[in-house]
Backbone as a chain_set.jsonl record, in Angstrom:
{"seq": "XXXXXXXXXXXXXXXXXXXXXXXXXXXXXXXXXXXXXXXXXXXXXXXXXXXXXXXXXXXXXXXXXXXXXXXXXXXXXXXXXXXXXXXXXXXXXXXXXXXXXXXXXXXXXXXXXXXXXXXXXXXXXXXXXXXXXXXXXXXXXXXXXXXXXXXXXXXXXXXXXXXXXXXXXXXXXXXXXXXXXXXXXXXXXXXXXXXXXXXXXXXXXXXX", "coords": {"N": [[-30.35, -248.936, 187.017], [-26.54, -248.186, 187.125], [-24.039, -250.668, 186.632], [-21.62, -251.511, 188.574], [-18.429, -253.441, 189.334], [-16.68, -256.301, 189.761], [-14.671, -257.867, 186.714], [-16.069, -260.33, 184.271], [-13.959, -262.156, 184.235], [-12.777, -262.144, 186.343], [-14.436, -262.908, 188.274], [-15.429, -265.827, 191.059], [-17.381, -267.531, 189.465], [-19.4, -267.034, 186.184], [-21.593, -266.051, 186.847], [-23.113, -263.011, 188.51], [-24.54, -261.002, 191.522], [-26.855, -258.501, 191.498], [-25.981, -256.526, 193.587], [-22.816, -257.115, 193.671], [-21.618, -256.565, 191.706], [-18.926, -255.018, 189.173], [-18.582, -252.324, 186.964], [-17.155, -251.7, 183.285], [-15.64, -250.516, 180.473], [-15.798, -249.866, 176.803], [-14.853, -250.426, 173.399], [-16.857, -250.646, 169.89], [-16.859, -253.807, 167.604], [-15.307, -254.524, 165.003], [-16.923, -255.813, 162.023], [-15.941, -259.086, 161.109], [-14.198, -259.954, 157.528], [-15.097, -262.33, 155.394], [-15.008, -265.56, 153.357], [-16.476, -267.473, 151.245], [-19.563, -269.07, 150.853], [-20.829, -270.877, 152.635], [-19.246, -269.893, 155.094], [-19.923, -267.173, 155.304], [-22.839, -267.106, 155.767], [-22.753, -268.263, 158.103], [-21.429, -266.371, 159.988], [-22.97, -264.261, 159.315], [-24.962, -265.851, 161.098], [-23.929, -265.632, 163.495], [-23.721, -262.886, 164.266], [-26.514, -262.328, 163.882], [-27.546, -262.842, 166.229], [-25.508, -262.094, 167.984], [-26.0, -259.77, 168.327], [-28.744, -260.071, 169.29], [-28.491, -261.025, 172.265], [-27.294, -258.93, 172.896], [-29.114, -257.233, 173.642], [-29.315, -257.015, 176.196], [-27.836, -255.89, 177.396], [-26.778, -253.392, 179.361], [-24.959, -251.55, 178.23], [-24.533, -251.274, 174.836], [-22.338, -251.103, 173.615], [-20.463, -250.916, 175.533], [-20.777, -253.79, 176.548], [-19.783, -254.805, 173.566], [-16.58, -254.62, 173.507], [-16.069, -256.022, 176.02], [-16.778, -258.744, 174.822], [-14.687, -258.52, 172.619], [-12.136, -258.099, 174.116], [-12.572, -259.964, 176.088], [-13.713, -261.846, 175.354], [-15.789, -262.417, 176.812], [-19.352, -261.437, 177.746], [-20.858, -259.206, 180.138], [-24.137, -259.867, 180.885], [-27.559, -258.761, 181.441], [-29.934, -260.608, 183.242], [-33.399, -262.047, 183.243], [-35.141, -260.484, 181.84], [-34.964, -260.371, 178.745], [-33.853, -262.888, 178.598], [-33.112, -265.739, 180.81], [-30.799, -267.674, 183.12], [-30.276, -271.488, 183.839], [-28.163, -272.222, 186.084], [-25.949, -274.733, 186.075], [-23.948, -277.485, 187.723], [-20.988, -279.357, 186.489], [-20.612, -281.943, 187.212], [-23.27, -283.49, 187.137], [-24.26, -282.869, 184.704], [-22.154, -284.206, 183.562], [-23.02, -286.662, 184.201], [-25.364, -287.172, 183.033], [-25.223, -287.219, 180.538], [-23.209, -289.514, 180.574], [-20.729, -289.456, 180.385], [-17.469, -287.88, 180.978], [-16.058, -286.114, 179.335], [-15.663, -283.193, 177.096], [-16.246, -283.305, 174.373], [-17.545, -285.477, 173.721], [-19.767, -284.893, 175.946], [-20.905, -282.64, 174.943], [-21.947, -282.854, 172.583], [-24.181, -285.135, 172.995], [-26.009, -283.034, 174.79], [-26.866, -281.152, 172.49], [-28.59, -283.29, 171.25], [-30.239, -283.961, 173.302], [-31.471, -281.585, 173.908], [-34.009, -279.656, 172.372], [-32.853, -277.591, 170.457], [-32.878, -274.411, 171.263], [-29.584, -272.91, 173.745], [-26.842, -273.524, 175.004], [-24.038, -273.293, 177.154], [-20.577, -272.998, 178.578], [-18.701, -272.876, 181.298], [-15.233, -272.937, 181.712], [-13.635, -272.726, 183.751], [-14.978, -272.952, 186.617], [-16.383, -275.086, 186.093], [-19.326, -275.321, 185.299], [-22.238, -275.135, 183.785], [-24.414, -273.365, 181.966], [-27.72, -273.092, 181.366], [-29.694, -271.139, 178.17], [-32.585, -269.862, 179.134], [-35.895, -268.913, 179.018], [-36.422, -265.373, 180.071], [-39.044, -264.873, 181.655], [-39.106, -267.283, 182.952], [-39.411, -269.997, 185.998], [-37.679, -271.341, 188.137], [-39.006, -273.864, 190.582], [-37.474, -275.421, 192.159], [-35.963, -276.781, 194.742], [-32.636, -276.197, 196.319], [-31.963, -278.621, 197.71], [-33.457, -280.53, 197.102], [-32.133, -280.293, 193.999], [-28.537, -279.922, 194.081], [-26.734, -277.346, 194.045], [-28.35, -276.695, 191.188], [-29.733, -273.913, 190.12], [-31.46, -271.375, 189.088], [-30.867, -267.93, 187.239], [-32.08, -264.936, 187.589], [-34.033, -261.763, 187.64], [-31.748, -259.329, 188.78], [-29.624, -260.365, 188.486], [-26.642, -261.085, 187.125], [-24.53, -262.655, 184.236], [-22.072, -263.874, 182.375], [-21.593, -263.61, 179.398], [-20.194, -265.769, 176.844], [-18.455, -265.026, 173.524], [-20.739, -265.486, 170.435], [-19.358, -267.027, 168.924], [-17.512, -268.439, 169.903], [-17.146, -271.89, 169.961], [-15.714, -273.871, 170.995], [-13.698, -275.478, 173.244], [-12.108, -273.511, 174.729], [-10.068, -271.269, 176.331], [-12.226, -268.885, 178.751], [-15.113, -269.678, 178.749], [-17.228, -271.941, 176.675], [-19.582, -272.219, 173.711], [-21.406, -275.07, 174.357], [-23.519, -275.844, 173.024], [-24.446, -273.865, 170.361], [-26.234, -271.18, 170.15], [-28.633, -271.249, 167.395], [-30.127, -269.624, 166.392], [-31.408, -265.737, 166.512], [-33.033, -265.445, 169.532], [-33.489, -268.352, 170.201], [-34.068, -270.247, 172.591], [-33.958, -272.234, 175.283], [-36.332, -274.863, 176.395], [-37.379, -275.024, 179.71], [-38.727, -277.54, 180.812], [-37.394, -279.315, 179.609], [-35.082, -279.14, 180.882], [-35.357, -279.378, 183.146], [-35.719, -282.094, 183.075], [-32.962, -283.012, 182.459], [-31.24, -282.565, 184.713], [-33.157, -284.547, 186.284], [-32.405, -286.626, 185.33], [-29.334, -286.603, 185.504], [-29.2, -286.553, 188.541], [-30.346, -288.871, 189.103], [-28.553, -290.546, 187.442], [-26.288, -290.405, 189.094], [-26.7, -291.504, 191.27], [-28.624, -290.075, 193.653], [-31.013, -289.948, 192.697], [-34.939, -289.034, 192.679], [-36.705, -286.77, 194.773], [-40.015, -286.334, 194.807], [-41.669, -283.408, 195.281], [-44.308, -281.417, 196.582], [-44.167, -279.13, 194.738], [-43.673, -280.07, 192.39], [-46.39, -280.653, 191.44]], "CA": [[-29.163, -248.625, 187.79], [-25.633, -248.206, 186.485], [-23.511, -251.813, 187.309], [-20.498, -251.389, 188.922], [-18.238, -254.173, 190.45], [-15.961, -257.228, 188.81], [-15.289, -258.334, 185.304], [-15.847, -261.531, 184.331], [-12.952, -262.688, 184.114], [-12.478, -261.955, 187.654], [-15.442, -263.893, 189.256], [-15.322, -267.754, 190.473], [-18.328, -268.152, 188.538], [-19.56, -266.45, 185.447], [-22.679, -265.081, 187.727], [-23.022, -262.693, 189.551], [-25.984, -260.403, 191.792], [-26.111, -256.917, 191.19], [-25.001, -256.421, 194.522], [-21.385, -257.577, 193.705], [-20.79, -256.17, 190.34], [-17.994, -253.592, 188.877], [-18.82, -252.249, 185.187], [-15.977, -251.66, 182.529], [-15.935, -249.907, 179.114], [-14.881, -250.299, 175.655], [-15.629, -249.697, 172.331], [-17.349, -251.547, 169.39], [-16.042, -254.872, 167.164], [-15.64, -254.999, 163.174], [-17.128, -257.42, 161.277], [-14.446, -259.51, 160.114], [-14.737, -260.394, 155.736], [-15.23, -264.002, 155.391], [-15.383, -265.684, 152.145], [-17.368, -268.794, 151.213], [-21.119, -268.964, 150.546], [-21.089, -271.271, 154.757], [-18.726, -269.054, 156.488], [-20.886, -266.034, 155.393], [-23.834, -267.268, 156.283], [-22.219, -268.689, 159.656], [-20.88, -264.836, 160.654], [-24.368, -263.642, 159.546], [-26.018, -266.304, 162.202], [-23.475, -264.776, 165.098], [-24.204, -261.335, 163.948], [-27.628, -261.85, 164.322], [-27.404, -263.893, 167.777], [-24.604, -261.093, 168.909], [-27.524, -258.461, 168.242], [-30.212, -260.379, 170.144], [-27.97, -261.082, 173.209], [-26.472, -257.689, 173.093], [-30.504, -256.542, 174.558], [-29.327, -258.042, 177.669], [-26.57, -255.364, 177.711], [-27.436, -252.064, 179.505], [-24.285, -250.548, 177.27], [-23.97, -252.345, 174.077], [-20.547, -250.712, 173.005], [-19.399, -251.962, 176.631], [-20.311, -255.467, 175.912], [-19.432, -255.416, 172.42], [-15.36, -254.049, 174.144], [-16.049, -256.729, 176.642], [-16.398, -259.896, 173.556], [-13.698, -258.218, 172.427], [-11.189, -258.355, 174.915], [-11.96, -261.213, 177.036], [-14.366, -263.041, 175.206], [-17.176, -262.54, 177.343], [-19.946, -259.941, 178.041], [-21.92, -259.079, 181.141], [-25.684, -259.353, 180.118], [-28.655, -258.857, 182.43], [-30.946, -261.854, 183.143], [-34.597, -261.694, 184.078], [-35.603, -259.386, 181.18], [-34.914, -260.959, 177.412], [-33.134, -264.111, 179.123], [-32.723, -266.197, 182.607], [-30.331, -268.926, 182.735], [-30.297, -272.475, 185.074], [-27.165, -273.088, 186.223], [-25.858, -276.72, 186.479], [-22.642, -277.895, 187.967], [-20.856, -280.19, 185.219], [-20.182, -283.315, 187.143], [-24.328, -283.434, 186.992], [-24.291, -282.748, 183.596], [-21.923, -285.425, 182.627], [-23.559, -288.066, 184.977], [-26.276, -287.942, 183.038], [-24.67, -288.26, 179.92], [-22.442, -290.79, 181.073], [-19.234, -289.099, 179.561], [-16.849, -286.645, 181.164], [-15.045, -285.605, 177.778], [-16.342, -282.499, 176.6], [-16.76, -283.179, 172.995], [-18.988, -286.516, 173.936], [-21.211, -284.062, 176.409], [-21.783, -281.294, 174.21], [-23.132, -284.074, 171.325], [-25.544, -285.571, 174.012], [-26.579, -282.221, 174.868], [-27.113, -281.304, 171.243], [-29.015, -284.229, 170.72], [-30.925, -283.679, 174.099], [-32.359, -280.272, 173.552], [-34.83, -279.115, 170.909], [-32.297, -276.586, 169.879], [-31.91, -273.471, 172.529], [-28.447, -272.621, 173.855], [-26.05, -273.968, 176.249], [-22.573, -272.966, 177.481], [-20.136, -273.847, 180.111], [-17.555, -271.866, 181.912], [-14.378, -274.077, 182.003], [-13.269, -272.653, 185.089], [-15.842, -273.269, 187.359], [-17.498, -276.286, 185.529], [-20.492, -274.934, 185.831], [-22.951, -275.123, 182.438], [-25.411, -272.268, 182.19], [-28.79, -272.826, 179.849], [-30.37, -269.726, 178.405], [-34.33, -270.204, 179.553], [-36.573, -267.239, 178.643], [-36.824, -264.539, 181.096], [-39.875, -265.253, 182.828], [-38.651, -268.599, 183.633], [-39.672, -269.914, 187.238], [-37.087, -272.213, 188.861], [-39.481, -273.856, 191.663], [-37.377, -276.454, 192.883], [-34.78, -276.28, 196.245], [-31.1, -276.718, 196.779], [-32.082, -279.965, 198.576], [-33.599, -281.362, 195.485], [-31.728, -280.719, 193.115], [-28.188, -279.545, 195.121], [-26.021, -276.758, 192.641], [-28.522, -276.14, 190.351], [-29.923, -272.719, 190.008], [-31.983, -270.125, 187.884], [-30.762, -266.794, 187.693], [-33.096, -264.59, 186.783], [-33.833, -260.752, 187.868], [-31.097, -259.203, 189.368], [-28.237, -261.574, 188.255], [-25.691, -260.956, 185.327], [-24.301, -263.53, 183.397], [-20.956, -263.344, 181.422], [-22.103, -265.036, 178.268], [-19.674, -265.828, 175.645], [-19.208, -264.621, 172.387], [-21.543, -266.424, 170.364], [-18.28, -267.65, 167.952], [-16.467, -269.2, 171.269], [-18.064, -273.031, 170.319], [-15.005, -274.794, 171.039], [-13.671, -275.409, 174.519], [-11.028, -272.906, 175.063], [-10.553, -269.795, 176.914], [-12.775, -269.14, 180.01], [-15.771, -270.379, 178.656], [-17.523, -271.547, 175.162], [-21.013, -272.864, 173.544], [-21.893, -276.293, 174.065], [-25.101, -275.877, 172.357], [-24.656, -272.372, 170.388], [-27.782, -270.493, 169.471], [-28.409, -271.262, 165.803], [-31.087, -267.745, 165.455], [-31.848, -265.259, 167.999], [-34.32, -265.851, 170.902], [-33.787, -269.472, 170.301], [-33.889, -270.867, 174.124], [-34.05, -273.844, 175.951], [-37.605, -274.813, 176.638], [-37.981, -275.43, 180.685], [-38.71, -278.231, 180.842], [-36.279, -280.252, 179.052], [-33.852, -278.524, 181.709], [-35.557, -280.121, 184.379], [-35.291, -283.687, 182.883], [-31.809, -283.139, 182.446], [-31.188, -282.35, 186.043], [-33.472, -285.332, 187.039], [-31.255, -287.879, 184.967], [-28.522, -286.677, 185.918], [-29.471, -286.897, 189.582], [-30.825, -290.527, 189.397], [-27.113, -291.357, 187.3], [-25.387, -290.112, 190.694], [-27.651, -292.235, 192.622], [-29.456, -289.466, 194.177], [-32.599, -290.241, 192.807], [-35.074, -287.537, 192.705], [-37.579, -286.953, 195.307], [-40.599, -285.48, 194.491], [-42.043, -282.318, 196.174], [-45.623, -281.303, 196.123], [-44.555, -278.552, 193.801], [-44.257, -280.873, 190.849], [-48.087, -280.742, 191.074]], "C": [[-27.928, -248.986, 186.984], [-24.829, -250.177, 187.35], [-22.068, -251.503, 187.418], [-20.207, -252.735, 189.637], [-16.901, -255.192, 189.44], [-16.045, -257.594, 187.623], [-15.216, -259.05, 185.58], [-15.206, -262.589, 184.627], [-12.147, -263.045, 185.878], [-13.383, -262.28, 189.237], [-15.097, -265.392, 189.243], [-15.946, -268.083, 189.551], [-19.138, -266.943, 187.667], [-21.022, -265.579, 185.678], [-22.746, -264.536, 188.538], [-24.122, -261.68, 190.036], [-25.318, -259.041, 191.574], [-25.345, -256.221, 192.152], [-23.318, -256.261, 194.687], [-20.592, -257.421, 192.061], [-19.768, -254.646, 189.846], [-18.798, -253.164, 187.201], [-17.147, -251.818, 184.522], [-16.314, -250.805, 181.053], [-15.206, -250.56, 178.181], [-15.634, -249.808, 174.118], [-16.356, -250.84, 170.896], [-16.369, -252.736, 168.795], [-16.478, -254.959, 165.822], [-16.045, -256.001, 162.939], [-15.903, -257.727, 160.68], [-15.16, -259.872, 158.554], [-14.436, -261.852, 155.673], [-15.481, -264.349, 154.175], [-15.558, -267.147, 152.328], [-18.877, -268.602, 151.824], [-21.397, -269.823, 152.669], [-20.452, -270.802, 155.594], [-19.506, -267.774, 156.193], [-22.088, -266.044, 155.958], [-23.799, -267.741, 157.808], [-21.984, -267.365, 160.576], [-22.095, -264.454, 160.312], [-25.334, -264.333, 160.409], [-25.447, -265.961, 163.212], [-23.811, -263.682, 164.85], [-25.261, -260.997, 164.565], [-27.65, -262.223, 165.999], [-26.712, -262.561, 168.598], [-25.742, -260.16, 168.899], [-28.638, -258.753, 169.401], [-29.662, -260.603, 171.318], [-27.421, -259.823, 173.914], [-27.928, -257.019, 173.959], [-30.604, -256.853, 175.372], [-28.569, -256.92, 178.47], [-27.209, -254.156, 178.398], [-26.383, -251.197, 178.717], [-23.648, -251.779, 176.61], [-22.774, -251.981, 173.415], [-19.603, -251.553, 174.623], [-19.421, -253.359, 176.228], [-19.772, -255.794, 174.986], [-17.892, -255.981, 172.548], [-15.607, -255.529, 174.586], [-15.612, -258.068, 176.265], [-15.335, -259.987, 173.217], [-12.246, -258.345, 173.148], [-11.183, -259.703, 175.67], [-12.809, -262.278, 176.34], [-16.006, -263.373, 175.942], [-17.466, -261.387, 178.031], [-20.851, -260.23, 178.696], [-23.49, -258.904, 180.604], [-26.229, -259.394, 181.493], [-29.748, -259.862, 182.634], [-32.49, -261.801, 184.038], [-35.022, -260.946, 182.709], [-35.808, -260.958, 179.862], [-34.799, -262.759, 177.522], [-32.814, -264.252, 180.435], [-31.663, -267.321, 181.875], [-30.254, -270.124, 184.357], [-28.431, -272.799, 185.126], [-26.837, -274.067, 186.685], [-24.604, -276.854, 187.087], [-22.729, -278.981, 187.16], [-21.268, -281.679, 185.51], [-21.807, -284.041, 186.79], [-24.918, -283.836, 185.504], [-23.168, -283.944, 182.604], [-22.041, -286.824, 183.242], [-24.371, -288.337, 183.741], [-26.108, -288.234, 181.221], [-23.513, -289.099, 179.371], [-21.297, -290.845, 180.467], [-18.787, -287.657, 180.29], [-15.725, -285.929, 179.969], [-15.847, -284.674, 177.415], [-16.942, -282.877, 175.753], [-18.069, -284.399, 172.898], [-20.445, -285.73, 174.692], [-21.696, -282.985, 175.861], [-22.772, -282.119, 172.775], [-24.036, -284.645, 172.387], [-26.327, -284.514, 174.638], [-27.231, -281.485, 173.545], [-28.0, -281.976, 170.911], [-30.628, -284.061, 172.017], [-31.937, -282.41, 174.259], [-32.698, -279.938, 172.167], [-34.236, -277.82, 170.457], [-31.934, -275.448, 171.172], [-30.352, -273.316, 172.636], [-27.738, -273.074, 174.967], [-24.434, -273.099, 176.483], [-22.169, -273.039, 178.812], [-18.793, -273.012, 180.28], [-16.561, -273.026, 182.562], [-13.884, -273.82, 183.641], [-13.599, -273.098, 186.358], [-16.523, -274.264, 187.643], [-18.387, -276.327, 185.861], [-20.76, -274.673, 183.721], [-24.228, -273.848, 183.004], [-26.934, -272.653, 180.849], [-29.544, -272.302, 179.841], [-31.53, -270.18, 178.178], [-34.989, -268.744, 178.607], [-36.936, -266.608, 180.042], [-37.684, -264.908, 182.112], [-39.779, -266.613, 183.46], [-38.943, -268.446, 185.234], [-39.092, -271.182, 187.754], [-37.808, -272.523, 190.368], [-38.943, -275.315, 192.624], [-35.925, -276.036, 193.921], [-33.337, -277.037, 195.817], [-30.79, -278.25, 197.277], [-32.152, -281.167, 197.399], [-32.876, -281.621, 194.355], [-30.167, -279.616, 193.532], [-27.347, -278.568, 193.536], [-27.044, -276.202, 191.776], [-29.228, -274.935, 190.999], [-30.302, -271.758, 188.652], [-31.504, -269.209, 188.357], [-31.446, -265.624, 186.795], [-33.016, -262.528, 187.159], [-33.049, -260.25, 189.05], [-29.87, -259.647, 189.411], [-27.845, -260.977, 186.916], [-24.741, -262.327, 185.136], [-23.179, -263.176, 182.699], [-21.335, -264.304, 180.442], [-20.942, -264.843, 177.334], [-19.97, -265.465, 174.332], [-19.249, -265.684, 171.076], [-20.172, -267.207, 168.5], [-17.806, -268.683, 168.646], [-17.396, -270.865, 171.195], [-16.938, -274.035, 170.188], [-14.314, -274.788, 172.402], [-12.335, -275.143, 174.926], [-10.895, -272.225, 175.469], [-11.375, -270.0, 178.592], [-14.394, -270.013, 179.878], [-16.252, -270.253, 176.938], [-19.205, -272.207, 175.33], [-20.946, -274.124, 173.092], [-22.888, -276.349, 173.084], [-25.002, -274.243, 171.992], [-26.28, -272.454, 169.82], [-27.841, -270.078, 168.136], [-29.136, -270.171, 165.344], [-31.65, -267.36, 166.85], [-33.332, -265.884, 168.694], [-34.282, -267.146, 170.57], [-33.127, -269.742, 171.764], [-34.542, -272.001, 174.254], [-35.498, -273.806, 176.795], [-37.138, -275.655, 178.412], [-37.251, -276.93, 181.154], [-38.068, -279.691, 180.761], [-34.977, -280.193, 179.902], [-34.229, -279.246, 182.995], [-35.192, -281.231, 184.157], [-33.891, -283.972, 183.051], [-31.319, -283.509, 183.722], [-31.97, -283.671, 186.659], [-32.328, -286.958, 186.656], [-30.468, -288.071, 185.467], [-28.004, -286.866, 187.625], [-29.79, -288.802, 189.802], [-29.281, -291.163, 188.825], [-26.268, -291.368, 188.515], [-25.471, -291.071, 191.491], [-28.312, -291.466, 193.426], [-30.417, -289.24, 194.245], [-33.347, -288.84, 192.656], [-36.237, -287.699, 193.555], [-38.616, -285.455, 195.114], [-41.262, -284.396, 195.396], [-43.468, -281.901, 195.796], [-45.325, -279.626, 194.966], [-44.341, -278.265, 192.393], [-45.629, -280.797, 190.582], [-48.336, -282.257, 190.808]], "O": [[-28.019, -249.931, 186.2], [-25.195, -250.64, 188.431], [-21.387, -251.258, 186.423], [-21.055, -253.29, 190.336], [-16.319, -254.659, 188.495], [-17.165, -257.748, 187.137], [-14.667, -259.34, 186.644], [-15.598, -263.651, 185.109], [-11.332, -263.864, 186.303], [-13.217, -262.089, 190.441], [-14.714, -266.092, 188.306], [-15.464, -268.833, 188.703], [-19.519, -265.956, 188.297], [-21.459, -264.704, 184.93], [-22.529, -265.096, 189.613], [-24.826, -261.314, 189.095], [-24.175, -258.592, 191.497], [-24.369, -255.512, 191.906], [-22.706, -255.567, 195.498], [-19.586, -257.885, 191.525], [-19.991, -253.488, 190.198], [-19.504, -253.94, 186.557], [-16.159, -251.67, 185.241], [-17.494, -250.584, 180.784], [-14.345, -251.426, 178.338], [-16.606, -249.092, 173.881], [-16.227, -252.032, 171.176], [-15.234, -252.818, 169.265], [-17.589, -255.318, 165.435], [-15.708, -257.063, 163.462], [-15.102, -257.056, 160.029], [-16.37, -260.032, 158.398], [-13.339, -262.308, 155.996], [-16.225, -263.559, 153.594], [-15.049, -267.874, 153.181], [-19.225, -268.138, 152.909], [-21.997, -269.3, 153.607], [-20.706, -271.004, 156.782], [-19.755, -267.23, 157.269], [-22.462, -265.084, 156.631], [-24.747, -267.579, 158.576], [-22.328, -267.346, 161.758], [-22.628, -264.151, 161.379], [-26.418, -263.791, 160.622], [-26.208, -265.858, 164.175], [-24.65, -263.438, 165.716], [-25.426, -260.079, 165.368], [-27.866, -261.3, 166.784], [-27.217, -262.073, 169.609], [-26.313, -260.032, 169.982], [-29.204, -257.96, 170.153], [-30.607, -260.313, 172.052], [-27.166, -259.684, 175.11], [-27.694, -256.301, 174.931], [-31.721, -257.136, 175.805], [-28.54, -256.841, 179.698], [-28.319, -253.879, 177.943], [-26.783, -250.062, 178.461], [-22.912, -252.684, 177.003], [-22.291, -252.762, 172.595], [-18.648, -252.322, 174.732], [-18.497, -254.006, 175.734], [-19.174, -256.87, 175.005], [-17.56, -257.087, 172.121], [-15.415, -256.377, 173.714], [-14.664, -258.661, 176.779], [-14.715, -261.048, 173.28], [-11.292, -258.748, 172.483], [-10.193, -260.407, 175.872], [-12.687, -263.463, 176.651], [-16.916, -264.166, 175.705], [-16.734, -260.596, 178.627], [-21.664, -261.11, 178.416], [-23.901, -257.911, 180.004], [-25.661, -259.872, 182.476], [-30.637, -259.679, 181.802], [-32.602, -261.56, 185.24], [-36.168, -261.065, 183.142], [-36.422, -262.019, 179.968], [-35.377, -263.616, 176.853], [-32.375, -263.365, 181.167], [-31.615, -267.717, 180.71], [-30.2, -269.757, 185.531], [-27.728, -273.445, 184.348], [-27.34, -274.449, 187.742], [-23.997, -275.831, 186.767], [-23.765, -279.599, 186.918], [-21.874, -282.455, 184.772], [-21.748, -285.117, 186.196], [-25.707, -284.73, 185.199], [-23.308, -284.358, 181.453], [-21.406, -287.833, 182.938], [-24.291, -289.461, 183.246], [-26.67, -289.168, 180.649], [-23.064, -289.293, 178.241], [-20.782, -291.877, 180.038], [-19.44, -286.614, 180.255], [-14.684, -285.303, 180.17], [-17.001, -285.089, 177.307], [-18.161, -282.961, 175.896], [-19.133, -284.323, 172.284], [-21.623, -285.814, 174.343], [-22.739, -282.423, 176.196], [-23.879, -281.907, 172.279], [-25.07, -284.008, 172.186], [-27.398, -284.902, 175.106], [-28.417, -281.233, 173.753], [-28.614, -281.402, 170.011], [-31.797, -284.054, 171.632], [-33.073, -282.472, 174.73], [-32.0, -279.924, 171.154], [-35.009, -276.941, 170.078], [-30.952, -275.569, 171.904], [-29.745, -273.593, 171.601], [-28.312, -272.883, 176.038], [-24.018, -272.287, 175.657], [-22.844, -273.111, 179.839], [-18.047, -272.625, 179.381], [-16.824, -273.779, 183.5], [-13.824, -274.689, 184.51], [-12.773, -273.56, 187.145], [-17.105, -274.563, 188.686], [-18.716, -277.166, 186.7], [-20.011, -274.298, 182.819], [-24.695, -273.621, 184.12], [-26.893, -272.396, 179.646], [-30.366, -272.317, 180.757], [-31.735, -270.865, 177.176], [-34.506, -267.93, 177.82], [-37.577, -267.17, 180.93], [-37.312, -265.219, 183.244], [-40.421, -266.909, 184.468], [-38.846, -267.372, 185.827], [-39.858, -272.14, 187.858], [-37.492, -271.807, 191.318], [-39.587, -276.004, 193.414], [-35.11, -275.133, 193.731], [-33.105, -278.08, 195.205], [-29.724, -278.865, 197.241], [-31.455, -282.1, 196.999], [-32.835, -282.695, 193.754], [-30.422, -278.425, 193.358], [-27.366, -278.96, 192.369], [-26.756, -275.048, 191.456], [-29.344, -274.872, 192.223], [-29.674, -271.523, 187.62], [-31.432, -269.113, 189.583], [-31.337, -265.479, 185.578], [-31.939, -261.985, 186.914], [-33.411, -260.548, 190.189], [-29.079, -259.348, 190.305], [-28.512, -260.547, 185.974], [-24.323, -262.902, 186.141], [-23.21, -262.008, 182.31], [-21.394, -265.525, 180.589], [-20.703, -263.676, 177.022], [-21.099, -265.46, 173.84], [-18.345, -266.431, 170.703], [-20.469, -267.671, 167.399], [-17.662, -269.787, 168.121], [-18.183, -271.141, 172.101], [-17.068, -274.975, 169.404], [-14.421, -273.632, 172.81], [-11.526, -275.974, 175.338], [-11.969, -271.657, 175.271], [-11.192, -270.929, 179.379], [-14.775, -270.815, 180.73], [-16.023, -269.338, 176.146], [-19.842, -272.533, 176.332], [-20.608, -274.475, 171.961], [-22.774, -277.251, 172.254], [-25.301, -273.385, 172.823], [-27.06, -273.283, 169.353], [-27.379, -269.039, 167.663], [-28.986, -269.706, 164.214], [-32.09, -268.003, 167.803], [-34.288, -266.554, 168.306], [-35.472, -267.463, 170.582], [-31.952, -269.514, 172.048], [-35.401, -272.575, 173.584], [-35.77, -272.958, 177.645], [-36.619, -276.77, 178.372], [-36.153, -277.323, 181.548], [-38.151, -280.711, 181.445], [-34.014, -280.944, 179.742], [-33.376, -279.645, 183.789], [-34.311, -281.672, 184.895], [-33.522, -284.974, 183.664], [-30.974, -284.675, 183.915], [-31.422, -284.02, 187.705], [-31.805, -287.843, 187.333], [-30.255, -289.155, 186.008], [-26.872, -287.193, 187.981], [-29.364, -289.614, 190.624], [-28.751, -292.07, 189.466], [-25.611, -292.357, 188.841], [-24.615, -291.488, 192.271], [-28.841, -292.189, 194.271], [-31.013, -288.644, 195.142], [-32.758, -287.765, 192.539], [-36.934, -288.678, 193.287], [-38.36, -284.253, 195.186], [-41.322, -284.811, 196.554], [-43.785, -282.067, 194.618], [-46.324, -279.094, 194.482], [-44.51, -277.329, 191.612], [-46.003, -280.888, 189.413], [-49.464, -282.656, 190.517]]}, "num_chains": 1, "name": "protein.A"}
């Protein structure tokens, strides 16, 4: 199905169901010429990353337009990529710093690589899972967070945006395509940061 509905830029939060979407156009984005043996190789690891994110896109000249102008492009989630969304204050309970630049190094340090990013507006962190991802825990449990998976779009940043300016950037960019955030490690997060709150985490029989 074609997506029609809001840009990004124009949602509270950088997700949204297909239900409630506008589409937009535009046209592609030059490589810029970079010189030095680590900024070449730096624009050839977004290149590739923009490529592997762009299979999210159902029109990759719209998203490319999209990067282009605002900085961020509608992808589709459930297919290539899902993502959990977190609310921040969560995310910097658990590690125990509300300063960006301290929670994106403890997230860094916390995940076996994968990708993070956080939509300043909203303060809401998004981390890209793999598609079939299966968020089986409730609102109750763990209150804010959220997988969004088939049926949901995502405004993801473009994969340059790793400094915290604009509407949103990458805490944790994605150093080579399909690198994602294993699961698991997304849950722990979420339980830390629950027990730093004081909310503790209570278990449900479908922890197993």
């Amino acid at each position: 199905m074609s997506r029609s509905g809001s840009t990004p830029e124009n949602a509270a939060a950088l997700d949204v169901t297909a239900a409630g979407l506008l589409g937009s156009g535009g046209a592609g984005r030059d490589a810029q010429q970079l010189e030095g043996t680590g900024l070449v190789a730096c624009r050839e690891r977004e290149l590739a990353v923009s490529h592997w994110l762009l299979g999210a896109a159902d029109d990759t000249e719209t998203a490319r337009a999209q990067w282009r102008e605002q900085g961020i492009a509608l992808l589709g989630c459930g297919g290539i990529l899902s993502a959990v969304r977190i609310p921040a204050p969560l995310v910097w309970a658990a590690a125990d710093a509300e300063d960006l630049e301290t929670a994106d190094g403890f997230l860094r340090r916390w995940f076996d690589g994968g990708a993070v990013f956080m939509d300043l507006h909203s303060h809401l962190y998004y981390v890209l899972v793999p598609g079939f991802a299966t968020w089986r825990w409730s609102d109750r449990e763990f209150p804010g967070v959220g997988c969004l998976g088939r049926d949901h779009f995502l405004g993801v940043p473009e994969p340059q945006l790793t400094r915290p300016r604009g509407r949103a950037y990458w805490s944790v960019p994605m150093d080579s395509p399909a690198e994602l955030t294993y699961l698991d490690e997304v849950v722990e997060l979420v339980r830390r940061g629950r027990a730093a709150q004081g909310g503790g985490y209570r278990r449900s029989a479908e922890d197993g």
